[in-house]
C-alpha positions, -999 to 999 in steps of 0.1 A, spaced: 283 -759 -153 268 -792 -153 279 -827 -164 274 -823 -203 278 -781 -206 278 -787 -247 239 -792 -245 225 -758 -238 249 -745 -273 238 -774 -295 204 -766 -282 203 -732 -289 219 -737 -323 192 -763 -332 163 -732 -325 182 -710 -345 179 -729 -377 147 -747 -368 124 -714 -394 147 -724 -421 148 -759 -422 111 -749 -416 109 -728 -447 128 -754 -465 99 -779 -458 74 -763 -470 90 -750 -504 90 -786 -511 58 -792 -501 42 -765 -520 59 -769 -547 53 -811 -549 16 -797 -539 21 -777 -575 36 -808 -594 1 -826 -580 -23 -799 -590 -8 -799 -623 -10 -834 -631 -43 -837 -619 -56 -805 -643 -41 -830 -671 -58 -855 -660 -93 -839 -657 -86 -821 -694 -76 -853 -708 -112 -869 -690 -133 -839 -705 -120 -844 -739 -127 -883 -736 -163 -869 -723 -166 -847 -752 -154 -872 -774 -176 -902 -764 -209 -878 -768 -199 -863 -800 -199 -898 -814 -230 -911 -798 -252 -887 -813 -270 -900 -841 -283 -879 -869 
């Protein structure tokens, strides 16, 4: 059986959760990945209006 026989079970149990904790990873990370995409779409709106803006009022008649 061996000097430590508790390592093979803890082992084994370990593998067996290793896909969720897996799964659990990357939910988080897709959804911080989401959080990042959606601040940055604000971002580049908020820089097109400012764009937009800056034009409009450089144009003169």
């Amino acid at each position: 059986m061996g000097l430590f026989p508790v390592r093979g079970r803890l082992r084994s149990q370990v593998f067996r959760r290793a896909p969720s904790r897996a799964g659990e990873v990357l939910r988080g990370a897709a959804v911080a990945a989401t959080n990042d995409a959606r601040i940055v779409a604000v971002l580049l709106l908020l820089a097109a209006v400012a764009l937009a803006w800056e034009m409009a009022t450089s144009v003169k008649p």
